[in-house]
C-alpha positions as CSV (number, residue, x, y, z in Angstrom):
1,X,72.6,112.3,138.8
2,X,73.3,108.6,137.7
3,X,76.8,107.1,139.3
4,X,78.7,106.0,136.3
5,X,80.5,103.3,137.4
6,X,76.8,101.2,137.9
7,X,76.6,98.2,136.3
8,X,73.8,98.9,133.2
9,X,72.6,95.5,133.9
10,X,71.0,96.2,136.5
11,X,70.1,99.7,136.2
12,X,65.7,99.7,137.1
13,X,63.6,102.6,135.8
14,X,61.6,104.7,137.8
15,X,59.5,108.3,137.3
16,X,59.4,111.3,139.0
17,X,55.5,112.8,138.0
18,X,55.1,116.9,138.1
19,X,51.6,118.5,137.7
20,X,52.3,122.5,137.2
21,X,49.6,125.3,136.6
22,X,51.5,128.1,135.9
23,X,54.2,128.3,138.1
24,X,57.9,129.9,137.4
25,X,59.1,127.4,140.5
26,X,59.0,124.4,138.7
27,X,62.1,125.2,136.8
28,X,63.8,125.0,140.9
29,X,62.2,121.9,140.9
30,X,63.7,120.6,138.1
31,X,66.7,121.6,138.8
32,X,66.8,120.0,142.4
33,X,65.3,116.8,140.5
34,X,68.9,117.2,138.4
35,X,70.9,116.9,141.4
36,X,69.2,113.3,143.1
37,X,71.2,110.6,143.8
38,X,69.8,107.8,141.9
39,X,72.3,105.0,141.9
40,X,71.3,101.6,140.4
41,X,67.6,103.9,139.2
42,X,67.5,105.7,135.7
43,X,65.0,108.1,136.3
44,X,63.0,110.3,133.7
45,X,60.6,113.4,134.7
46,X,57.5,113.2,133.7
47,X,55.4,116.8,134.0
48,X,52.3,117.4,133.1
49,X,50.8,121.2,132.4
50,X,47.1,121.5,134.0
51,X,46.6,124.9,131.8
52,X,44.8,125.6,128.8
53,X,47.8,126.4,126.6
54,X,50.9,124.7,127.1
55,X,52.2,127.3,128.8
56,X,54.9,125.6,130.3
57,X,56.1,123.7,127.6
58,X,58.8,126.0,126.6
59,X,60.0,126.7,130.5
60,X,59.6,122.7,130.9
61,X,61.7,121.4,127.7
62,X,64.3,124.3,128.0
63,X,65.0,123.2,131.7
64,X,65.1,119.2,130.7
65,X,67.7,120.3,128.1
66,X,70.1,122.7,129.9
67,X,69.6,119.9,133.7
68,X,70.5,117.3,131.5
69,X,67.1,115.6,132.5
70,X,66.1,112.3,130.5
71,X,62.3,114.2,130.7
72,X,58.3,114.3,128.9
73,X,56.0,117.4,128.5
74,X,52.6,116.1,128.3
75,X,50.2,119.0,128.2
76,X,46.8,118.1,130.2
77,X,44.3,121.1,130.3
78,X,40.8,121.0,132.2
79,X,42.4,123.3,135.3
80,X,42.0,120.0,136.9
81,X,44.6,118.9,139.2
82,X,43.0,115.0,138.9
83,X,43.2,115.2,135.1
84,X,46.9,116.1,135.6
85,X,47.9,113.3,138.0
86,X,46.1,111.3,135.5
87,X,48.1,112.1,132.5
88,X,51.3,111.7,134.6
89,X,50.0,107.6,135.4
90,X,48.7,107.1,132.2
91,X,52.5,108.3,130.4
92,X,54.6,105.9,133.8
93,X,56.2,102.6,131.8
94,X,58.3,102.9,135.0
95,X,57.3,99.9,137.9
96,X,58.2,102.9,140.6
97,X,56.3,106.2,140.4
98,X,56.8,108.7,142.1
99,X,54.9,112.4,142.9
100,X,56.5,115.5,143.9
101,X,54.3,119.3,143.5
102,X,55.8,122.0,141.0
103,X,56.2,124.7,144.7
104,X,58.8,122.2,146.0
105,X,62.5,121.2,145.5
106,X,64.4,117.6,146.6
107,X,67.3,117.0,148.6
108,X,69.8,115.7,147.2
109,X,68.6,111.8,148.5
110,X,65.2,112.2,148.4
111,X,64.3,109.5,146.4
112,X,66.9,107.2,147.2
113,X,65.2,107.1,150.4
114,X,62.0,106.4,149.3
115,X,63.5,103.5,147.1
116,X,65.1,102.5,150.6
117,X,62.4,102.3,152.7
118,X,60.4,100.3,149.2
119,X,63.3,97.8,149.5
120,X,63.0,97.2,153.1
121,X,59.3,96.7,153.4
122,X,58.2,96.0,149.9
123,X,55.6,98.5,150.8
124,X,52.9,99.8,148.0
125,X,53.3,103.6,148.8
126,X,56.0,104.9,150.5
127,X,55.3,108.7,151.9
128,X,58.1,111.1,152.9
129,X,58.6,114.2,154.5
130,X,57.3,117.9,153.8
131,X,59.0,120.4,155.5
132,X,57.9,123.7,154.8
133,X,60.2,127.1,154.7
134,X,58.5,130.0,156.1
135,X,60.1,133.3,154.8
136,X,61.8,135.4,157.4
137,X,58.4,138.1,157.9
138,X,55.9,135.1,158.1
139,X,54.4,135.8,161.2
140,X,56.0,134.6,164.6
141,X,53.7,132.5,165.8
142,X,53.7,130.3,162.1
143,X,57.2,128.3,162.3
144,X,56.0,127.6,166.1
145,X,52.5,125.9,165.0
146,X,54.2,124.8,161.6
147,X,50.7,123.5,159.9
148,X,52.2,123.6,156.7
149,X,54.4,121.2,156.6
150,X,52.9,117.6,155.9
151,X,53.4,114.3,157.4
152,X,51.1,111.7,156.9
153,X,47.4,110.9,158.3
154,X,47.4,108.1,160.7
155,X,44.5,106.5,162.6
156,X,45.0,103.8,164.9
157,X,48.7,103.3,163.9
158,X,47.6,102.7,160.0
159,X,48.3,105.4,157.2
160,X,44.7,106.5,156.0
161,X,44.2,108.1,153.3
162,X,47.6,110.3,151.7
163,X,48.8,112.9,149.6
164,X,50.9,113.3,146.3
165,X,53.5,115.5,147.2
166,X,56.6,113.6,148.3
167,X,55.0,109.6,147.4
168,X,56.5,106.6,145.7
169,X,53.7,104.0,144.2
170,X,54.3,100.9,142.9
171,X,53.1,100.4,139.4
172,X,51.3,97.0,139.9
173,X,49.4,98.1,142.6
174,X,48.1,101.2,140.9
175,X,47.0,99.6,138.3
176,X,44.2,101.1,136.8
177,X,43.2,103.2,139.7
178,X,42.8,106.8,138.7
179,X,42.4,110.4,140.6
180,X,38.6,111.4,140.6
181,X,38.0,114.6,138.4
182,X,35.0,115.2,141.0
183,X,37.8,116.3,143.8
184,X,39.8,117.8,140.8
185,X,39.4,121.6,141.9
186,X,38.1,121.1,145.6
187,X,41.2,118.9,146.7
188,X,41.5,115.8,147.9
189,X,41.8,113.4,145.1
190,X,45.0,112.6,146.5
191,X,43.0,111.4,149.7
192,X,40.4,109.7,148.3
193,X,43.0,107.6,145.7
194,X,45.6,106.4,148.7
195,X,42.1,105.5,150.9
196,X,41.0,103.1,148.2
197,X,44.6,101.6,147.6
198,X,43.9,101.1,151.5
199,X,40.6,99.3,151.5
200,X,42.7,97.2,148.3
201,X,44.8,96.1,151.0
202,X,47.6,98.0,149.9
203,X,50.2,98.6,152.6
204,X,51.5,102.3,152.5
205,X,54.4,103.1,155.2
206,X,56.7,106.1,155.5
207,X,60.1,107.4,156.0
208,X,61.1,111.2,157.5
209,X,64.3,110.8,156.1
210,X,63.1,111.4,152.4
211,X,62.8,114.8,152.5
212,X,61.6,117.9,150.4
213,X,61.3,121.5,150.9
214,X,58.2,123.7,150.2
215,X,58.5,127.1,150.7
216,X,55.7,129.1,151.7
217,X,54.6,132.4,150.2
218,X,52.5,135.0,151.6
219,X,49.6,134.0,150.0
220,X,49.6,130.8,152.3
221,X,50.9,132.3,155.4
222,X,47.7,133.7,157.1
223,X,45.2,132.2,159.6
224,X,42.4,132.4,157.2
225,X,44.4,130.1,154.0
226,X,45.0,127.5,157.0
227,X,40.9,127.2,157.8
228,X,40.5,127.0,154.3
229,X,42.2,124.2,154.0
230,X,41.5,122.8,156.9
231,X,37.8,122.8,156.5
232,X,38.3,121.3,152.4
233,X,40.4,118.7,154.2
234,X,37.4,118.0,156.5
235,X,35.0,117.8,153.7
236,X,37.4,115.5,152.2
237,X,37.0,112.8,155.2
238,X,33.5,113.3,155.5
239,X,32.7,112.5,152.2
240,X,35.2,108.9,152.7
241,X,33.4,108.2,155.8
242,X,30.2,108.7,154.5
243,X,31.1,106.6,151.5
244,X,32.1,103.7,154.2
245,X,28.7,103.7,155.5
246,X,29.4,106.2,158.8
247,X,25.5,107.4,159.3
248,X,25.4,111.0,158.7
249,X,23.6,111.6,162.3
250,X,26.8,110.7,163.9
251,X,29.0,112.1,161.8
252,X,27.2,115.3,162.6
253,X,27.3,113.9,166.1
254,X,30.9,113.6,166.3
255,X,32.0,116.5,164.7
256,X,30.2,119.1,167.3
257,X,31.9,117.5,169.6
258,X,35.2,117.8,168.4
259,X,34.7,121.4,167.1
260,X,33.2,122.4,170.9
261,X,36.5,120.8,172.3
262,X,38.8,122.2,169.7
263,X,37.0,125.6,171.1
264,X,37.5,125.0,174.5
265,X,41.2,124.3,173.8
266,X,41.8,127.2,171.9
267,X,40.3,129.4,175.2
268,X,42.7,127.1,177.8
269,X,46.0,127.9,175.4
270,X,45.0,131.8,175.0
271,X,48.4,132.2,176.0
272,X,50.4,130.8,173.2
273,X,49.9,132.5,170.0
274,X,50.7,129.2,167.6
275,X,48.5,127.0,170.0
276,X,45.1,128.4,170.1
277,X,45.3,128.7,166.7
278,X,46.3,125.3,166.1
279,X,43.3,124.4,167.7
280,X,41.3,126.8,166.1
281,X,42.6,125.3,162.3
282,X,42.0,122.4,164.0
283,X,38.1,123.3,164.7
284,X,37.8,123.7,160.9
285,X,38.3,120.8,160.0
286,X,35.9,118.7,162.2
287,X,33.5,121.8,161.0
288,X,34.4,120.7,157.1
289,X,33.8,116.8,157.8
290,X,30.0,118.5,159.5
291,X,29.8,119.7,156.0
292,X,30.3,117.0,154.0
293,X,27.3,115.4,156.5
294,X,24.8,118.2,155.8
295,X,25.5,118.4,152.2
296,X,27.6,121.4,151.5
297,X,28.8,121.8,148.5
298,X,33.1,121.2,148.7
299,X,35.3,124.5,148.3
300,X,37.2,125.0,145.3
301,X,41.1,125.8,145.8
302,X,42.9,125.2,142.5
303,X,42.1,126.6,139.1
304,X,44.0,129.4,140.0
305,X,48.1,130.3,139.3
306,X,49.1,129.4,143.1
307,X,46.6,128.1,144.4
């Protein structure tokens, strides 16, 4: 919501990018967007529909409408997620963009604290906080390891690489940098894009205080969906550190070792049902980076209603 008694002078312009695939949630969404604090920002909503049809026009517009939401449909099929975040840069006149994904909803000051933390560092990319919400007969031992929520990779004190759902980009330094479609149904576009703003010398920072909430359904809440993803996320890095010249011997090298430790751990912590299987997920992901080195071809995760 806009605070009326802000000067319309110097009111600045920022949007709030959506990809959906046929999800009812992103009319929550929507209607968490419609309760933000924004003063000093106009913001519009920008979603764009990764299905076929327009499927989610009508569910889209009809929400815009009765949120009061200053909003744009833009349909963008291929079942694709890259050719969605694509469509949402492509439609930004905004010099702030932001990202948030159609299974989430925003605290009320979500993204005046991502403008905060802008303001105060003049930072490219400003990441927040995912916090996930496990329903009530997730298993025990889930909340405890928490893997699904999201904070932000970091290697030797730097952000590396990123992810698109809680982010605020500057326009400029975006520029005409786009999601590869190759990573468009494996995952990981959102890696690959932040890692090159990196190497562009772009300096991404983050805040915990801007906050959003994804709850998780059962689909997601098994030790299996959390390998999965662990080992695509693996596949991810490999590729990047292939790509930055890593030989793939040791990359192969490093990885063994990591998955034998990862092992080990998850035999010492037998005892605690959320650790060993932390270290387990954990063993997946060195295992998907061994992948990526041997040449196996990258798992595909979205396409699908959920996924």
């Amino acid at each position: 919501m806009q605070d009326s008694v802000i000067n319309p002078a110097t009111v600045r312009d920022v949007d709030v990018c959506v990809c959906t695939f046929r999800r009812a949630s992103v009319t929550d969404l929507l209607a968490s967007l419609a309760r933000l604090e924004t003063p000093g920002w106009r913001m519009r909503v920008i979603v764009a529909d990764n299905d076929d049809k327009p499927s989610a026009r009508e569910t889209v517009e009809r929400a815009f409408t009765s949120f009061g939401l200053n909003g744009l449909y833009v349909h963008a099929p291929a079942r694709n997620i890259s050719v969605a975040r694509n469509a949402c840069l492509n439609a930004a006149r905004a010099p702030l963009i932001a990202f948030i994904d159609d299974d989430e909803t925003a605290r009320p000051d979500w993204l005046a604290q991502l403008i905060s933390r802008h303001e105060a560092t003049s930072a490219g990319v400003v990441f927040g906080k995912v916090m996930a919400i496990y329903a009530p007969d997730a298993p025990r031992w889930m909340p405890v390891a928490d893997m699904h929520s999201t904070p932000p990779p970091i290697r030797n004190g730097e952000i590396v690489g990123g992810y698109t759902c809680n982010v605020l980009m500057r326009r400029d330094v975006v520029g005409a940098l786009r999601f590869d479609p190759a990573y468009g149904r494996s995952g990981g576009e959102d890696t690959t894009f932040f890692a090159q703003l990196q190497r562009a010398g772009v300096v991404m920072v983050y805040t915990e205080k801007a906050v959003v909430d994804e709850p998780i359904p059962p689909s997601r809440s098994t030790l299996e969906w959390l390998k999965i993803r662990a080992f695509r996320a693996g596949q991810t890095w490999g590729l990047l550190e292939l790509r930055n010249g890593k030989p793939k011997a040791v990359l192969v090298g490093m990885s063994l070792a990591k998955m034998a430790f990862c092992v080990v751990m998850a035999g010492l912590t037998f005892w605690s049902p959320a650790r060993w299987r932390r270290a387990i997920v954990r063993s997946r992901l060195h295992a998907g980076v061994m992948g990526a080195a041997t040449g196996k071809a990258p798992l595909e995760l979205y396409g699908e209603a959920g996924a």
